[in-house]
C-alpha positions in Angstrom: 67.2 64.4 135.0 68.0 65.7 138.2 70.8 63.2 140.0 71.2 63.3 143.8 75.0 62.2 144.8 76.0 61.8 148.3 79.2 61.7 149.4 81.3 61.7 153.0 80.6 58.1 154.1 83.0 56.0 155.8 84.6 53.6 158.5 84.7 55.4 161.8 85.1 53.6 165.4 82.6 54.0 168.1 82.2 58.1 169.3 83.8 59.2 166.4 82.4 61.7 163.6 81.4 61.7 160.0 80.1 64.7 157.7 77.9 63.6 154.8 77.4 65.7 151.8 74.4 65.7 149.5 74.8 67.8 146.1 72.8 67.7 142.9 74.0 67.3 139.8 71.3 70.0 137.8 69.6 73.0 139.6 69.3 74.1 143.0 68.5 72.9 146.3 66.7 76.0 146.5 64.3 74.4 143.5 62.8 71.9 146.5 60.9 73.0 150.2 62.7 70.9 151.7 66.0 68.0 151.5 66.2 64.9 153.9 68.6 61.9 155.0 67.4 58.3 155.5 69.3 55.0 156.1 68.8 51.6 155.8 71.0 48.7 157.6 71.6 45.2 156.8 67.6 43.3 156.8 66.5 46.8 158.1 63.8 48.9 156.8 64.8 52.5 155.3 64.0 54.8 157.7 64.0 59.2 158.6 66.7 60.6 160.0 66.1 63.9 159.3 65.0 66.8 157.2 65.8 70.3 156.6 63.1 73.1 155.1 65.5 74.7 152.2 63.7 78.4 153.0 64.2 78.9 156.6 66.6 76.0 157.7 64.1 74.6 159.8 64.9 70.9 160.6 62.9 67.7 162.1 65.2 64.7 163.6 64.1 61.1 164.2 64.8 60.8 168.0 67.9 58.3 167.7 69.6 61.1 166.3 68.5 64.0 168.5 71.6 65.3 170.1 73.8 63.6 168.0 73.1 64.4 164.2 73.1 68.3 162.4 71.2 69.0 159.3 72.3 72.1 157.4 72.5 73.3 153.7 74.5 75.6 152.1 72.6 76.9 149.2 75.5 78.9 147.8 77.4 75.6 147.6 73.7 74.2 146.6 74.5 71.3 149.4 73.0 69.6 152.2 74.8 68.3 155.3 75.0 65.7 157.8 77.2 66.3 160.3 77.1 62.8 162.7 79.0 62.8 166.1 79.0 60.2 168.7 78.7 57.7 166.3 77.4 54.2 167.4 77.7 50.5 166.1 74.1 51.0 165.2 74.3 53.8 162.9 76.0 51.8 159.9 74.0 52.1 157.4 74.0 53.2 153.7 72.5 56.8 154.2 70.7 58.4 151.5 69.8 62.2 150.5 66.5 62.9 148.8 64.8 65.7 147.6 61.5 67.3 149.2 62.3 64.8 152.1 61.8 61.5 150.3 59.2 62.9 147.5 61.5 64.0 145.0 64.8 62.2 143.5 66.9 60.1 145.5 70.9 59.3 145.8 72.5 56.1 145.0 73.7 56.0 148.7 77.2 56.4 150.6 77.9 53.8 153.2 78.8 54.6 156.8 80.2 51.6 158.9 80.8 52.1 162.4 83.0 50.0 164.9 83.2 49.0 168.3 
């Protein structure tokens, strides 16, 4: 069974910047169409944050990320990225990394607190 572990989470203060790494522990990223990041706060809902088509690096952003967030893979390294800058209070979140953009197998999680 495929197992999705992300990694790269952290306590940052406000403005600062985190890279999140998503690897698999079988196979290849290349094996989906596409990889994705979601988060869920405290008594939030898990929501999008963004997706990234494994054959042409394509990507799709929710727009409270847009200017702020990168999506990229590496699929010699068989990873996907999350490079986060400008980091706000209301990004903390645990962020998660599925496959085919929430269809396929899903992380555990890796928590990213920001501060004021």
């Amino acid at each position: 069974q495929v197992q999705v572990v992300e990694s790269g989470g952290g306590l940052v203060q406000s403005g600062g910047s985190l890279r999140l790494s998503c690897a698999l522990s079988s196979g290849f990223i290349s094996d989906y169409y596409a990889m994705g990041w979601f988060r869920q706060a405290p008594g939030k809902e898990r929501e999008g944050v963004s997706c990234i088509s494994i054959s042409d690096g394509s990507a799709t952003y929710a727009d409270f990320v847009k200017g702020r967030f990168t999506i990229s893979r590496d699929n010699a390294k068989n990873t996907v990225y999350l490079q986060m800058n400008s980091l706000k209070p209301e990004d903390t979140a645990v962020y998660y990394c599925a496959g085919e953009c929430g269809a396929g197998p899903w992380g555990q999680g890796t928590q990213v607190t920001v501060s004021s």
